[in-house]
C-alpha positions in Angstrom: 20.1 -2.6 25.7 19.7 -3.5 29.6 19.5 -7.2 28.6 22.5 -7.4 26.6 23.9 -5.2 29.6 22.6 -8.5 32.1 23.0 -11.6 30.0 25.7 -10.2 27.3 24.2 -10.4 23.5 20.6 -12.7 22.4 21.7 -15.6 20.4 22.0 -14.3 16.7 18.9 -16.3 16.0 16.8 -14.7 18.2 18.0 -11.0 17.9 17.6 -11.5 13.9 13.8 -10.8 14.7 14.5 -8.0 16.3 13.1 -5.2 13.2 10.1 -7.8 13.0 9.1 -8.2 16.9 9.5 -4.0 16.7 7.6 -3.9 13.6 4.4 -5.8 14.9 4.6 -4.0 18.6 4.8 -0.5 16.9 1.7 -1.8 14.5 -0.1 -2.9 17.9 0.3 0.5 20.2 1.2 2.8 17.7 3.9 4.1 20.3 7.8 4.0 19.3 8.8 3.8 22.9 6.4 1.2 23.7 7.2 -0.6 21.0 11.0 -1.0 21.8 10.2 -1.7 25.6 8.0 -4.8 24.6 10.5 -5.7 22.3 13.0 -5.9 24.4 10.6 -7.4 27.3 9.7 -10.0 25.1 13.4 -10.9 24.3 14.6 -10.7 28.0 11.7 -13.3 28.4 12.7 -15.7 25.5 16.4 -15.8 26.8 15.3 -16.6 30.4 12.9 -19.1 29.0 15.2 -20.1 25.6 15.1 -23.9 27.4 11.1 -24.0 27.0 11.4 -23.9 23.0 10.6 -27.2 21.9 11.0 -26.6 17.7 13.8 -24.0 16.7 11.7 -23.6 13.6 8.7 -22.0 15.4 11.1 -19.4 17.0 9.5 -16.2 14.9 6.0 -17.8 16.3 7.2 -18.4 19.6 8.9 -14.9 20.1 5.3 -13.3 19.0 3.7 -15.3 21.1 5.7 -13.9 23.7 5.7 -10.3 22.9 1.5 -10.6 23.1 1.7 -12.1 26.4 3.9 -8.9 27.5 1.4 -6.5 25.3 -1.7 -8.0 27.4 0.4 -7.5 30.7 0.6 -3.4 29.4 -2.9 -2.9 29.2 -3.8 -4.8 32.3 -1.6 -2.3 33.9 -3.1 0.6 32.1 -6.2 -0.5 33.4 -8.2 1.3 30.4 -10.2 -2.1 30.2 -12.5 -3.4 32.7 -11.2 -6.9 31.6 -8.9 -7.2 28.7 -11.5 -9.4 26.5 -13.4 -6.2 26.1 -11.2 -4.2 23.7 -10.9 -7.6 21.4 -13.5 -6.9 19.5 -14.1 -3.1 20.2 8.7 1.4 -1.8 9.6 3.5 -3.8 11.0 3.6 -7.6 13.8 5.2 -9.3 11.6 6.4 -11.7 8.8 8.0 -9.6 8.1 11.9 -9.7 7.8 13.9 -7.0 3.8 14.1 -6.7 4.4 9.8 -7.3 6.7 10.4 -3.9 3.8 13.0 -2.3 0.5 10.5 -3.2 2.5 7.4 -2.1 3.1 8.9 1.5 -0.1 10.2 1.4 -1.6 6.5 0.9 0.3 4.9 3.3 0.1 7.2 6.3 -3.8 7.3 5.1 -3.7 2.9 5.8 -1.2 3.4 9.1 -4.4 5.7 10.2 -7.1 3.3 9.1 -5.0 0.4 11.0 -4.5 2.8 13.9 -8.7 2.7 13.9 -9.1 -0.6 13.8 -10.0 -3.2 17.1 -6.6 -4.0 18.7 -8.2 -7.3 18.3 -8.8 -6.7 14.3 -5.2 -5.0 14.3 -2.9 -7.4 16.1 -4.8 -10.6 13.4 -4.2 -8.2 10.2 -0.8 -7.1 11.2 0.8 -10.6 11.8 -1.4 -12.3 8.7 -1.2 -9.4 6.0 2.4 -7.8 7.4 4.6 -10.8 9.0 3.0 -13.5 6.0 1.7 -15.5 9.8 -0.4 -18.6 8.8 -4.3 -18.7 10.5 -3.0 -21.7 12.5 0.2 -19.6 13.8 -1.6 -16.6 15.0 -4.6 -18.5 17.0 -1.8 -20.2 18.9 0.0 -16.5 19.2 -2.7 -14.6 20.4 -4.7 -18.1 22.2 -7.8 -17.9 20.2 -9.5 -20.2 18.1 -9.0 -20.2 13.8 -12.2 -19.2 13.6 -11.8 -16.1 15.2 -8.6 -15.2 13.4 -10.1 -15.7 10.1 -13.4 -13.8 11.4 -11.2 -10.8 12.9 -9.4 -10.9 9.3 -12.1 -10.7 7.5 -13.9 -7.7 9.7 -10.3 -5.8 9.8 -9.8 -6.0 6.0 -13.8 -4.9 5.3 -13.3 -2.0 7.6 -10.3 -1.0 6.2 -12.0 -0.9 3.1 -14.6 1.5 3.8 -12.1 4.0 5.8 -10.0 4.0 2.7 -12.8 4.9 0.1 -11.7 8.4 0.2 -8.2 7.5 -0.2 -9.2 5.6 -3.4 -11.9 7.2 -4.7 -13.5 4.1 -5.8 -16.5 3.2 -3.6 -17.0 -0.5 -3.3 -13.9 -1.2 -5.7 -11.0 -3.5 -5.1 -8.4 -1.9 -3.7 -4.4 -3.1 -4.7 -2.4 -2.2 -1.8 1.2 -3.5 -2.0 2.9 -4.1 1.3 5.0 -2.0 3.1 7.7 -3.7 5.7 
């Protein structure tokens, strides 16, 4: 609200990822207030910076990219990290019943908590691969890391989540089908 306030409304293209930039900070601090402040840091930075965007294609990328940049800025001013490497690695039917209502909210806020427990490293990969549909190549240049970490990161965050959900599922080792929930 204070930018439009300043600079008048974002260009429509750039406030059009407004629910998505929210939707990634939220899954990142786990913090509604938080989440709007670094959403609208991140698009108070894009509209001072609008001339540095070289392909209006990459805007969603670029945005992301942005609102990471303000996420590490938070926890270097938290100070809850010696250095900020360290905590890296550290729907609904017509038809459904009500119990089909119940055990659906159950299952989802069961996988909000199993993110919630996850590496912020692990957490901020899985969120903008599995949620946002980011390709590998996208989210090493977001979050400044090589592929080979985001797919490593991926692949720890999903086999974690695994395990914390057993209960949920009641299938040890199985497959679980999860559908996504934006």
């Amino acid at each position: 609200m204070i930018v439009r306030l300043l600079f008048g409304p974002y260009p429509p293209c750039a406030e059009a990822h407004r629910p998505v930039l929210y939707r990634i900070a939220y899954a990142w601090c786990h913090d509604a207030a938080l989440a709007d402040d670094l959403v609208q840091e991140t698009l108070l930075k894009a509209w001072t910076r609008r001339a540095q965007l070289r392909d209006e294609n990459a805007l969603r990328a670029w945005l992301v990219s942005i609102m990471n940049h303000c996420w590490l800025d938070h926890l270097r001013r938290r100070r809850d990290f010696e250095d900020v490497e360290d905590w890296q690695d550290t729907l609904q039917s017509v038809t459904d019943s009500p119990e089909d209502c119940c055990t659906r909210e159950q299952v989802v806020e069961a996988v909000r908590a199993a993110v919630a427990q996850l590496p912020l490293g692990q957490r901020q990969v899985l969120t903008l691969v599995d949620l946002e549909d980011f390709g590998y190549a996208e989210v090493a240049t977001i979050l400044e890391i090589p592929v080979g970490t985001v797919m490593s990161r991926l692949s720890r965050a999903r086999a974690r989540l695994k395990i914390l959900l057993e209960p949920v599922t009641g299938r040890q080792g199985a497959q679980v089908s999860l559908r996504r929930v934006k």
